[in-house]
PDBQT receptor file of N, H, CA, C and O in Angstrom, charges set to zero:
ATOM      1  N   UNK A   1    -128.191 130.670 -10.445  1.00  0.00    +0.000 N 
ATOM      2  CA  UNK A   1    -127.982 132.097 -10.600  1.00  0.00    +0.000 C 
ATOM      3  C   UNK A   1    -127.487 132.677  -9.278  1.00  0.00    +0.000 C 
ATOM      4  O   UNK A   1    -127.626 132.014  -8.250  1.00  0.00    +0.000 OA
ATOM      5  N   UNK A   2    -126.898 133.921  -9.252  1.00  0.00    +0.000 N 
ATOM      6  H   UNK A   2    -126.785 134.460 -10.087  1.00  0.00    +0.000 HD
ATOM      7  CA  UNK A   2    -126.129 134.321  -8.074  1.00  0.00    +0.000 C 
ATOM      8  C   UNK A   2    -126.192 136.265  -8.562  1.00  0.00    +0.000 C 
ATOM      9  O   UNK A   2    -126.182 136.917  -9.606  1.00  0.00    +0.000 OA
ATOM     10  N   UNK A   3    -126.258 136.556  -7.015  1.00  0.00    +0.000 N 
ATOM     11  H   UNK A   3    -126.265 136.027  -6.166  1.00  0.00    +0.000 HD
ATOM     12  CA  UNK A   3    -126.046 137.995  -7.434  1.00  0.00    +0.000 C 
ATOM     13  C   UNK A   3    -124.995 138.788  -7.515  1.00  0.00    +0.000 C 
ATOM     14  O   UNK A   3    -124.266 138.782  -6.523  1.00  0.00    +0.000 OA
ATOM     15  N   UNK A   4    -124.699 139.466  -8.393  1.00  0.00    +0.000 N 
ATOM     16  H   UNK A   4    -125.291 139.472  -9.198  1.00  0.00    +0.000 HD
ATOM     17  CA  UNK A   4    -123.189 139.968  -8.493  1.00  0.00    +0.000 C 
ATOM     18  C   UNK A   4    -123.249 141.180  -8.519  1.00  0.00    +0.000 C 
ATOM     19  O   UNK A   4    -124.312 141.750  -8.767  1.00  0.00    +0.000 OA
ATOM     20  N   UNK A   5    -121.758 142.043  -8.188  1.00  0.00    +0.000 N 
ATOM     21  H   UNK A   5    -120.895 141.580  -7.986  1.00  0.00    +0.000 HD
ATOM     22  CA  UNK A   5    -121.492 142.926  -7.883  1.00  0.00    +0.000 C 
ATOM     23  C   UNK A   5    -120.719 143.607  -9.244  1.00  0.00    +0.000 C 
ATOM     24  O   UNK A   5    -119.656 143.218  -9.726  1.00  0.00    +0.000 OA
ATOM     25  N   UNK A   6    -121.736 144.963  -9.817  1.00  0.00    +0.000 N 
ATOM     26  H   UNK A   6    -122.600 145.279  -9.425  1.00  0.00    +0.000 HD
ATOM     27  CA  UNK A   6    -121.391 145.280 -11.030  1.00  0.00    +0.000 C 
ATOM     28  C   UNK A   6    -119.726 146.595 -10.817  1.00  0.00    +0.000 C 
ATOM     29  O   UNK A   6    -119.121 146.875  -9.783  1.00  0.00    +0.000 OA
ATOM     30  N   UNK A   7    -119.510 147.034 -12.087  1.00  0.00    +0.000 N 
ATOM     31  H   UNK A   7    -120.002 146.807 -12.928  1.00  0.00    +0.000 HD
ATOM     32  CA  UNK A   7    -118.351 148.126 -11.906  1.00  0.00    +0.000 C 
ATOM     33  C   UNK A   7    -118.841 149.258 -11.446  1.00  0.00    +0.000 C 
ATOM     34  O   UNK A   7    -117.997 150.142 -11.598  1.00  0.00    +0.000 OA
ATOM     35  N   UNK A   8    -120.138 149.786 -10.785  1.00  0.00    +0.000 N 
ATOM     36  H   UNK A   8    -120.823 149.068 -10.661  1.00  0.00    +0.000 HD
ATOM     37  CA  UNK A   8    -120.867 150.943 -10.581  1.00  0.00    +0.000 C 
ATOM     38  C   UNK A   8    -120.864 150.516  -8.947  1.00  0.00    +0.000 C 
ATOM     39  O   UNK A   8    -122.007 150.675  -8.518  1.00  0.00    +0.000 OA
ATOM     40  N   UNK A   9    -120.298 150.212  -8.298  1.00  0.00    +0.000 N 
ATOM     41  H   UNK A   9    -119.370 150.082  -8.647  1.00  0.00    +0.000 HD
ATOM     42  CA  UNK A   9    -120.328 149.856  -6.852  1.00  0.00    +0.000 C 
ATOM     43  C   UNK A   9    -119.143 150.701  -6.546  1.00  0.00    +0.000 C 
ATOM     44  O   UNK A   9    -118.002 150.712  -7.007  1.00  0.00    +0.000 OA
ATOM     45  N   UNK A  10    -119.951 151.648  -5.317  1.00  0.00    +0.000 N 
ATOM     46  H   UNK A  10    -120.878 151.638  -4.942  1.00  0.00    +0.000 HD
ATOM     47  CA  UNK A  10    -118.712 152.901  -5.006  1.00  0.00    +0.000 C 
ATOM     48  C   UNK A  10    -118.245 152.487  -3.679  1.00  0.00    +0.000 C 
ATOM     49  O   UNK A  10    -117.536 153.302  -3.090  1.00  0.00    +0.000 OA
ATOM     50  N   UNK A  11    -118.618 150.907  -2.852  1.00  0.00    +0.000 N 
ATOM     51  H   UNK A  11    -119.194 150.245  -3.331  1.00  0.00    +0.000 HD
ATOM     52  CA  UNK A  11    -117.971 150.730  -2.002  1.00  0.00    +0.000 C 
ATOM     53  C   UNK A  11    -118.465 151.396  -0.891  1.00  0.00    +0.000 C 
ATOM     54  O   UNK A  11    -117.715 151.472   0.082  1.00  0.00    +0.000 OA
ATOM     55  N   UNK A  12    -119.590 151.904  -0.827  1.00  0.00    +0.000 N 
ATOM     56  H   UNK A  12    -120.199 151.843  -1.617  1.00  0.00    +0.000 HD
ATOM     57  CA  UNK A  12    -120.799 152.718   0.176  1.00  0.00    +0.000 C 
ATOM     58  C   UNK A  12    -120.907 151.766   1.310  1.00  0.00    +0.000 C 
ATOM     59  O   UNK A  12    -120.826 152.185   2.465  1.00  0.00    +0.000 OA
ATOM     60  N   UNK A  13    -121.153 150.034   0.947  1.00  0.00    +0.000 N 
ATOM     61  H   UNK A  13    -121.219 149.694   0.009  1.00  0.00    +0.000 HD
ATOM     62  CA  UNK A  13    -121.260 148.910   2.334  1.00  0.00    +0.000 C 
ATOM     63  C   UNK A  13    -123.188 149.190   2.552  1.00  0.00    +0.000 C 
ATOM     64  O   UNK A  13    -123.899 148.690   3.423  1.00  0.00    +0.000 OA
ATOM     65  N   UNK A  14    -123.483 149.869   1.754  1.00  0.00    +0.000 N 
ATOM     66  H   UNK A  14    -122.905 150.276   1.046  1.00  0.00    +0.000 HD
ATOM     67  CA  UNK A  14    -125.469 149.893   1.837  1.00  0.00    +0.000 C 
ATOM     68  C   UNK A  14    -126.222 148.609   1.724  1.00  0.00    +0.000 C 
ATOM     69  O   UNK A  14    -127.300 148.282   2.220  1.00  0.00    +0.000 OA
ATOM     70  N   UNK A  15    -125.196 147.805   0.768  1.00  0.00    +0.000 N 
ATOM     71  H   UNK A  15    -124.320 148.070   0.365  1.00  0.00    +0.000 HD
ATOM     72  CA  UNK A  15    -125.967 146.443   1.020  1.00  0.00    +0.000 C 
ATOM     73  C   UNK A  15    -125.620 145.388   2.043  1.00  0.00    +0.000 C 
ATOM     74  O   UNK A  15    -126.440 144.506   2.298  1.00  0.00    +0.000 OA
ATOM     75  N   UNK A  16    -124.099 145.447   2.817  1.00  0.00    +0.000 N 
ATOM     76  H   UNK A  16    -123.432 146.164   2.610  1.00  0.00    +0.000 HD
ATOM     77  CA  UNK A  16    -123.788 144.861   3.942  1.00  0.00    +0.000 C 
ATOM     78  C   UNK A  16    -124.140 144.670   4.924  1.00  0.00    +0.000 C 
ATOM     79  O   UNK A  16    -124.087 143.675   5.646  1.00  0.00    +0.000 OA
ATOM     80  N   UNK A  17    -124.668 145.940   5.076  1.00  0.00    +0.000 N 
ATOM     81  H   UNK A  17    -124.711 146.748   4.489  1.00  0.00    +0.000 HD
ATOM     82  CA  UNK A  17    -125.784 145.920   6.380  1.00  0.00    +0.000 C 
ATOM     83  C   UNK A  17    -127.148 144.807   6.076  1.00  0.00    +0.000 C 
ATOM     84  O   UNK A  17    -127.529 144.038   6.958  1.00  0.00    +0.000 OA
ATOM     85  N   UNK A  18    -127.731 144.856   4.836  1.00  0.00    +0.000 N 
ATOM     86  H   UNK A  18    -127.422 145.481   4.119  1.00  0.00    +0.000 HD
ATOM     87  CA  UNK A  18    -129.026 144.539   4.399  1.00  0.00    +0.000 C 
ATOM     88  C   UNK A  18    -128.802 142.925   4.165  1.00  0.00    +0.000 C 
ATOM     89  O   UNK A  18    -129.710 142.100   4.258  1.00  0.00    +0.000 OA
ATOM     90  N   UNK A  19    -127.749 142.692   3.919  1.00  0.00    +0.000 N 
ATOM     91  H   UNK A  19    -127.011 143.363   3.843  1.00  0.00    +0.000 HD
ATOM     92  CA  UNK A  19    -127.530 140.659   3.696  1.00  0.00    +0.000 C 
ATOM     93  C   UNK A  19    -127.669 140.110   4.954  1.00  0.00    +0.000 C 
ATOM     94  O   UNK A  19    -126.863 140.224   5.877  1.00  0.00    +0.000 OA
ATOM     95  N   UNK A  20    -128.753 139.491   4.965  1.00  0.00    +0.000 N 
ATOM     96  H   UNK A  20    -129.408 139.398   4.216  1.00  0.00    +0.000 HD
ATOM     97  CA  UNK A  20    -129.395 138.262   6.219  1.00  0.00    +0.000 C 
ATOM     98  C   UNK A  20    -128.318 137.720   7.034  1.00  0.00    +0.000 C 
ATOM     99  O   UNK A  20    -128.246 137.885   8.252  1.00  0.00    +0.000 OA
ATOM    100  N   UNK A  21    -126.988 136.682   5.907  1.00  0.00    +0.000 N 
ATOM    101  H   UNK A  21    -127.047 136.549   4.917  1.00  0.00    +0.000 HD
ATOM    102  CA  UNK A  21    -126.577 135.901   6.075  1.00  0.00    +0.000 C 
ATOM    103  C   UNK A  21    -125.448 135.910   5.761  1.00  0.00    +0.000 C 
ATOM    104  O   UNK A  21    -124.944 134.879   5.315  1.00  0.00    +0.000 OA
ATOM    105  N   UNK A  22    -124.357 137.635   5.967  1.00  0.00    +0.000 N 
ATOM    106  H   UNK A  22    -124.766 138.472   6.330  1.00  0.00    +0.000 HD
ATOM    107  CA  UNK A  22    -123.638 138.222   6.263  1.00  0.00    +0.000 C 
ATOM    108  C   UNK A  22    -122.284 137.456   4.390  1.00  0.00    +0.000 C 
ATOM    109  O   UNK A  22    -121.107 137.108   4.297  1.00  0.00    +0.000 OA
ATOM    110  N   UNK A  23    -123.565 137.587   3.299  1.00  0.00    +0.000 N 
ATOM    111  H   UNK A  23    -124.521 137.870   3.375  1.00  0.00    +0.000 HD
ATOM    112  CA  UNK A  23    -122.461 137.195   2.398  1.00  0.00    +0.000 C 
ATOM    113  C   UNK A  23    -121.922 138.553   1.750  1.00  0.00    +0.000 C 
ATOM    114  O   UNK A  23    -121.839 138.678   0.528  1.00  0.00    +0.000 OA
ATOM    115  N   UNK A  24    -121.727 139.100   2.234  1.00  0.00    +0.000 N 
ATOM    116  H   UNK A  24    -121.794 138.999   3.227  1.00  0.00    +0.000 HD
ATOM    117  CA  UNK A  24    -121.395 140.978   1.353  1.00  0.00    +0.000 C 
ATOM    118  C   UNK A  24    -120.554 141.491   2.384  1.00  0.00    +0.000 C 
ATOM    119  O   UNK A  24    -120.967 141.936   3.455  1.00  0.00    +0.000 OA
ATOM    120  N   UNK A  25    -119.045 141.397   1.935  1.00  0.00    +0.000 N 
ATOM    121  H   UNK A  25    -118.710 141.036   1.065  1.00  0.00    +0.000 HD
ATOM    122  CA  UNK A  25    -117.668 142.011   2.109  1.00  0.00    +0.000 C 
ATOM    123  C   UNK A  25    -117.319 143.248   1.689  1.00  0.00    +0.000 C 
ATOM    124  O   UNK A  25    -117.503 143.461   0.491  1.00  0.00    +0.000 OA
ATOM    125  N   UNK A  26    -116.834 144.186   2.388  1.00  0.00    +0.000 N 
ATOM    126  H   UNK A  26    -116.685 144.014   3.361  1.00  0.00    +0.000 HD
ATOM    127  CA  UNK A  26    -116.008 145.817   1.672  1.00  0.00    +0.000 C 
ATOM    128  C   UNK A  26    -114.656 145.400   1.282  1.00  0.00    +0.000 C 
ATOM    129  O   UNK A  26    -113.922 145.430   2.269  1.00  0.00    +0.000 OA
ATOM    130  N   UNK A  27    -114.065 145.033   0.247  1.00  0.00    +0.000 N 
ATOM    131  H   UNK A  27    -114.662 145.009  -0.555  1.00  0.00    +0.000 HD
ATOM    132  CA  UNK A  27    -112.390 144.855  -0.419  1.00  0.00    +0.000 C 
ATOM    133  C   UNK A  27    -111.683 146.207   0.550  1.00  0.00    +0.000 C 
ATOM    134  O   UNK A  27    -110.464 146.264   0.711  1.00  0.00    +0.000 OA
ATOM    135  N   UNK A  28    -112.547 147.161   1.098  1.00  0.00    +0.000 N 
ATOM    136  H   UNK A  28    -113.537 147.115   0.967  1.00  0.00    +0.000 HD
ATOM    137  CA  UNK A  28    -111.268 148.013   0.892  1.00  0.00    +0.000 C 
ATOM    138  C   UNK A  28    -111.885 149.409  -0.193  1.00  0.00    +0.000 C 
ATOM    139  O   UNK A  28    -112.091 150.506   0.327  1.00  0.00    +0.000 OA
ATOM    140  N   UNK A  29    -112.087 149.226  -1.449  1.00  0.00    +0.000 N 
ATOM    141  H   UNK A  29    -111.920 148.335  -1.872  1.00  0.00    +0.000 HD
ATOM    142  CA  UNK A  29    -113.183 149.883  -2.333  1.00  0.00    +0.000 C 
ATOM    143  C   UNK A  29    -114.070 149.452  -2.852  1.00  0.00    +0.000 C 
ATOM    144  O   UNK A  29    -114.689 150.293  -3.503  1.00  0.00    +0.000 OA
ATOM    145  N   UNK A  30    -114.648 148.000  -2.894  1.00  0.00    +0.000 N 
ATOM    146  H   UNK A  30    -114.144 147.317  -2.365  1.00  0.00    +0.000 HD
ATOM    147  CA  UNK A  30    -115.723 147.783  -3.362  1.00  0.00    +0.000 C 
ATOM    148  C   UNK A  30    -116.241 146.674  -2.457  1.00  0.00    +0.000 C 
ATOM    149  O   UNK A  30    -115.739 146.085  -1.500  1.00  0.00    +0.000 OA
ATOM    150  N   UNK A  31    -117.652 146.566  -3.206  1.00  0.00    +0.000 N 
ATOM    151  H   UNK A  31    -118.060 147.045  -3.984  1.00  0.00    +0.000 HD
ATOM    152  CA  UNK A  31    -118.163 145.222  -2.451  1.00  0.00    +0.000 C 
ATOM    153  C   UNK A  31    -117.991 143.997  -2.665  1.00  0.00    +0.000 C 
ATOM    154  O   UNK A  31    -117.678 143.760  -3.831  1.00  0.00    +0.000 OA
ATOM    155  N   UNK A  32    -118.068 143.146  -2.020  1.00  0.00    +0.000 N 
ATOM    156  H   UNK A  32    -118.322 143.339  -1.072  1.00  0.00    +0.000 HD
ATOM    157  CA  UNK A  32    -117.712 141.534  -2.709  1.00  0.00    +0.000 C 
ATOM    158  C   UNK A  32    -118.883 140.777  -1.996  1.00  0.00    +0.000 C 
ATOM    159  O   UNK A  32    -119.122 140.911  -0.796  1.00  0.00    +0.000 OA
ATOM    160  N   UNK A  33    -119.700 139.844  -2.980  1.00  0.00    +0.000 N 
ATOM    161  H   UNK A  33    -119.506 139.735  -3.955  1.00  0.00    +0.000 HD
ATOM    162  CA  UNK A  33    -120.667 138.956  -2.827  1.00  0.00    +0.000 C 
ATOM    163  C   UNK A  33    -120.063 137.721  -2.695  1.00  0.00    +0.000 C 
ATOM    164  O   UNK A  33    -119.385 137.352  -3.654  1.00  0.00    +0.000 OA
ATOM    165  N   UNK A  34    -120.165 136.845  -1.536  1.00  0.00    +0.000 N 
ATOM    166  H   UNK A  34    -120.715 137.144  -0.757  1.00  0.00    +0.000 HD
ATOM    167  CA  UNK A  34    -119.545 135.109  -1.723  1.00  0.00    +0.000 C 
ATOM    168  C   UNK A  34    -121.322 134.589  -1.961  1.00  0.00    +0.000 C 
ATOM    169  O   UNK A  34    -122.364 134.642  -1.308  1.00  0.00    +0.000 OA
ATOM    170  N   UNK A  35    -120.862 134.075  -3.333  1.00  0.00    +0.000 N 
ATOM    171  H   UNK A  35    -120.015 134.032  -3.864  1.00  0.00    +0.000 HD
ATOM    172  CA  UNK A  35    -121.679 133.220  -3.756  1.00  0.00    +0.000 C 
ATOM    173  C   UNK A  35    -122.319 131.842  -3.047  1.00  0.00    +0.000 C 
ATOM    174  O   UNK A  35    -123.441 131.337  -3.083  1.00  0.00    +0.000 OA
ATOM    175  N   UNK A  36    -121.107 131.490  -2.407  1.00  0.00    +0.000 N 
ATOM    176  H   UNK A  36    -120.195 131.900  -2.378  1.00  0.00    +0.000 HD
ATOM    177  CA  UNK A  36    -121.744 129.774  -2.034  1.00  0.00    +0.000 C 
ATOM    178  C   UNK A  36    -122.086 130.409  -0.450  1.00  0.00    +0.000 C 
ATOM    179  O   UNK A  36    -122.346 129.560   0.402  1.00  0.00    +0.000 OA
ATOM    180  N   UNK A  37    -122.096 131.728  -0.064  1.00  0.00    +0.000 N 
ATOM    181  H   UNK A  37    -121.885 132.418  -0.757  1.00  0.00    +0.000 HD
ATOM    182  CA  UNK A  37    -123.029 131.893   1.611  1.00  0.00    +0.000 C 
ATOM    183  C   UNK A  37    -124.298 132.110   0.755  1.00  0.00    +0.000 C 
ATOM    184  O   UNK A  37    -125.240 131.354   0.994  1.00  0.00    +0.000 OA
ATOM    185  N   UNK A  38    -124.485 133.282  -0.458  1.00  0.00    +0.000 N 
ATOM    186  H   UNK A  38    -123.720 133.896  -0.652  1.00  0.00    +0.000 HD
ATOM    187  CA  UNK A  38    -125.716 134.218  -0.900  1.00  0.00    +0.000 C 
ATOM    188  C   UNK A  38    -127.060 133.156  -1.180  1.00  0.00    +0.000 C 
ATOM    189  O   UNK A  38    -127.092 132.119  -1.842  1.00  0.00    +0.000 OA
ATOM    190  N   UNK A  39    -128.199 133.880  -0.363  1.00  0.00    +0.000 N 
ATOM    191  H   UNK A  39    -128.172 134.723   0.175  1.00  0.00    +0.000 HD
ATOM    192  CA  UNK A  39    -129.597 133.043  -0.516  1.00  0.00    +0.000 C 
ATOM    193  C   UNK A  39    -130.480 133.172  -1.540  1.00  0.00    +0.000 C 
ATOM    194  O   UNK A  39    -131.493 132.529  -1.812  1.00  0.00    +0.000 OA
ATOM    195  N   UNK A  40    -129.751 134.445  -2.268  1.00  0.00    +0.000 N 
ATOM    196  H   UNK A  40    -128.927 134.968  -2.047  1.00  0.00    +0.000 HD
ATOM    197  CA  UNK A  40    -130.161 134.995  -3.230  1.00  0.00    +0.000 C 
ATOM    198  C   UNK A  40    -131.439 135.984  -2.626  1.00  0.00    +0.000 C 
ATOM    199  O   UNK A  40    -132.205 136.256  -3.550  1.00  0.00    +0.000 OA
ATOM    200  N   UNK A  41    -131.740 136.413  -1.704  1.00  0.00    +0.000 N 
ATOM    201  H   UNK A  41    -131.118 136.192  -0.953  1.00  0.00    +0.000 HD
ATOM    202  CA  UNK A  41    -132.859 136.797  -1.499  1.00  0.00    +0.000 C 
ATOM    203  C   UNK A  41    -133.200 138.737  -1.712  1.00  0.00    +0.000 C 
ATOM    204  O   UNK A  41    -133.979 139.444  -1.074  1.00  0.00    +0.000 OA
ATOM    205  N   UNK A  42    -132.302 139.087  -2.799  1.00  0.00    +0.000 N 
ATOM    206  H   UNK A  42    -131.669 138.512  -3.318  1.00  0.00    +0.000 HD
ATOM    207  CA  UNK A  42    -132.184 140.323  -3.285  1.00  0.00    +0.000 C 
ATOM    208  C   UNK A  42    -132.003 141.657  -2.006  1.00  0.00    +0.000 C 
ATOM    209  O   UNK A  42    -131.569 142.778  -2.271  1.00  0.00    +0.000 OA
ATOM    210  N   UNK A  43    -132.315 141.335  -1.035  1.00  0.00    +0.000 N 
ATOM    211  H   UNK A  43    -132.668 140.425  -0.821  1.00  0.00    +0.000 HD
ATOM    212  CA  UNK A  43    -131.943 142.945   0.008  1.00  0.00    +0.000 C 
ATOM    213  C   UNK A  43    -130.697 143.655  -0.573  1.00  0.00    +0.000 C 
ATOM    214  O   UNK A  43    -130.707 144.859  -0.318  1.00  0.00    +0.000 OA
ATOM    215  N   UNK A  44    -129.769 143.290  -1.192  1.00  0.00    +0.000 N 
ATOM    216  H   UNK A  44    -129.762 142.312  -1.399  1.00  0.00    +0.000 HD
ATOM    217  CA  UNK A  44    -128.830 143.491  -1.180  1.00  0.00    +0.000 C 
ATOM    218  C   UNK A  44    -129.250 144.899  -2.384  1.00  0.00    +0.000 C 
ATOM    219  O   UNK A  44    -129.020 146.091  -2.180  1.00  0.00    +0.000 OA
ATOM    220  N   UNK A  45    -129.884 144.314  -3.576  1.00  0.00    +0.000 N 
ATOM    221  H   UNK A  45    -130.070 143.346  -3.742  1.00  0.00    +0.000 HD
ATOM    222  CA  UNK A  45    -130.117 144.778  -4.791  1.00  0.00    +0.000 C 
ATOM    223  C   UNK A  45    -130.892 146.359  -4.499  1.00  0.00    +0.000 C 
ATOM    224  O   UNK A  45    -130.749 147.361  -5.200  1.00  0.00    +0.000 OA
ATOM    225  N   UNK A  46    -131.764 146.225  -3.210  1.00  0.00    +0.000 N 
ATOM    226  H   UNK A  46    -131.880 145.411  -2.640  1.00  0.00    +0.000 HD
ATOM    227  CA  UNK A  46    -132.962 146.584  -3.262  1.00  0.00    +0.000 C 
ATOM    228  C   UNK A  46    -132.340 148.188  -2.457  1.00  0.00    +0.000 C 
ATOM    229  O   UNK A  46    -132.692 149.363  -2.556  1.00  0.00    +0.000 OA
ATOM    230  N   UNK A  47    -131.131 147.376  -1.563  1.00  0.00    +0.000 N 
ATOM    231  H   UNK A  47    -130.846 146.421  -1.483  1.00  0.00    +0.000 HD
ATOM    232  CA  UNK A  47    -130.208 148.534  -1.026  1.00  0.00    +0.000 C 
ATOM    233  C   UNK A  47    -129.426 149.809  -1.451  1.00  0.00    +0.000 C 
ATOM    234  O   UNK A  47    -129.239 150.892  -0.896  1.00  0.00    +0.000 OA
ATOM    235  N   UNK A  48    -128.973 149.190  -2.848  1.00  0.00    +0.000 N 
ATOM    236  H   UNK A  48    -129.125 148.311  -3.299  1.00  0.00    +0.000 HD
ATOM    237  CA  UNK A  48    -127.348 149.765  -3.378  1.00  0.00    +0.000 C 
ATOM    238  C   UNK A  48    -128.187 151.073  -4.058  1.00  0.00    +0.000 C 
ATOM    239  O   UNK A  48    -129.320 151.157  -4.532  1.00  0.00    +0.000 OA
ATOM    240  N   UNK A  49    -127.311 151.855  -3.915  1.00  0.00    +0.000 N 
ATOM    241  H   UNK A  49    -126.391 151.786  -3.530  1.00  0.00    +0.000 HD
ATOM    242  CA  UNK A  49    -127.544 153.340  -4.717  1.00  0.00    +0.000 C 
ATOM    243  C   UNK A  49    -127.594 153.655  -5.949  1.00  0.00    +0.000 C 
ATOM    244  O   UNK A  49    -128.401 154.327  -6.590  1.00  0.00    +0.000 OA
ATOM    245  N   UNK A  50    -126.666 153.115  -6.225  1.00  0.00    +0.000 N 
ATOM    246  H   UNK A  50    -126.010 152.569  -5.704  1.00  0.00    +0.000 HD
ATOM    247  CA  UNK A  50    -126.342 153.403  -7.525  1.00  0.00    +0.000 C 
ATOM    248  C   UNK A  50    -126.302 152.045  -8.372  1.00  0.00    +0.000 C 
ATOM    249  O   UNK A  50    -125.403 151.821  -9.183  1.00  0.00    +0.000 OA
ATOM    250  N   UNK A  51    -127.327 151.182  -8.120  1.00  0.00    +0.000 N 
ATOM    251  H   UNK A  51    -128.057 151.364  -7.462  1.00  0.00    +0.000 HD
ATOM    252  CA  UNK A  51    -128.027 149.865  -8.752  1.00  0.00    +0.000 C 
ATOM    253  C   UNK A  51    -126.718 148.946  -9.474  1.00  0.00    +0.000 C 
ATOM    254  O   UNK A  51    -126.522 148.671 -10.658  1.00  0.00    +0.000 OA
ATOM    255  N   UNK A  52    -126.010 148.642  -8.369  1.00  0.00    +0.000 N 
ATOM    256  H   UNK A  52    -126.169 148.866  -7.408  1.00  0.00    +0.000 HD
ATOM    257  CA  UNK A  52    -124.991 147.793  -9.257  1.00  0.00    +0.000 C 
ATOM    258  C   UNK A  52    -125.027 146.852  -8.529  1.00  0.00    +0.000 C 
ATOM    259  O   UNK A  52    -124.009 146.615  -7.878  1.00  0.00    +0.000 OA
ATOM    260  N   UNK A  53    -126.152 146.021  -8.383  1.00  0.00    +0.000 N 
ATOM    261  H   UNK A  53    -126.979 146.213  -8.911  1.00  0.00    +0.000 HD
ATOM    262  CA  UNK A  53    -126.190 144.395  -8.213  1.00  0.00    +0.000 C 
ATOM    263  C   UNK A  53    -127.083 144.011  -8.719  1.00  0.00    +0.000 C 
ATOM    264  O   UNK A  53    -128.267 144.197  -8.440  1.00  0.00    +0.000 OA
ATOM    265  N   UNK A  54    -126.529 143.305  -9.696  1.00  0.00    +0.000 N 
ATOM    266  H   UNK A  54    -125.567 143.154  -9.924  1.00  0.00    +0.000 HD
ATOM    267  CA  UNK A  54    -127.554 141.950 -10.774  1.00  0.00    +0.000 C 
ATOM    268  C   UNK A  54    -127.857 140.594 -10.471  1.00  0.00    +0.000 C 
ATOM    269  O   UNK A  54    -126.941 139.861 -10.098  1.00  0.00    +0.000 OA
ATOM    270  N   UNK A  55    -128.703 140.275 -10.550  1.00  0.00    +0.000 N 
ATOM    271  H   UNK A  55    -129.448 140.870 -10.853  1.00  0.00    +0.000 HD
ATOM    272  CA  UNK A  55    -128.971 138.388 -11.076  1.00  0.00    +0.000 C 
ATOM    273  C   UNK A  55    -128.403 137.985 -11.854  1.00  0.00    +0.000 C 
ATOM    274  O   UNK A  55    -129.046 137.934 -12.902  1.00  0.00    +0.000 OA
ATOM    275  N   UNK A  56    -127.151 137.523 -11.939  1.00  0.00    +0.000 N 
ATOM    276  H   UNK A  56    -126.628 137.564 -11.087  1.00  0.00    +0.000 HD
ATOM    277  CA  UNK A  56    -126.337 136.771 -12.875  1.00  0.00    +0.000 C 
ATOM    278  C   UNK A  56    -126.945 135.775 -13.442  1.00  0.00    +0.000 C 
ATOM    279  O   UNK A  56    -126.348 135.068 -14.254  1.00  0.00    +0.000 OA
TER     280      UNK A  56
C-alpha cells in the first residue's frame, strides 16, 4: 500500500514540510508522492487541509 495524492490537493506544500524522507514534490499545482522513497508513515495525511491523502 502507498499513500496517494487525491484531486482535492490545492498544492498548499503542508505535507512537504511534514515527510521525514523528503518523498512529497510541488508539480507546480499540486503535490506529488514518490512511492518507492514513501515510509508510509502518514505525517503527510495528518498535515493536508483539505484531507486529500489516502492509503491506497
Amino acid at each position: 500500500m502507498a499513500y496517494k495524492i487525491t484531486d482535492g490537493c490545492i498544492g498548499c506544500g503542508a505535507c512537504e514540510g511534514t515527510c521525514p524522507v523528503g518523498a512529497i514534490s510541488n508539480d507546480g499545482s499540486v503535490c506529488v508522492i514518490d512511492a518507492d522513497t514513501c515510509i508510509e508513515c502518514g505525517a503527510c495525511a495528518g498535515a493536508c487541509p483539505t484531507d486529500s491523502i489516502k492509503l491506497d
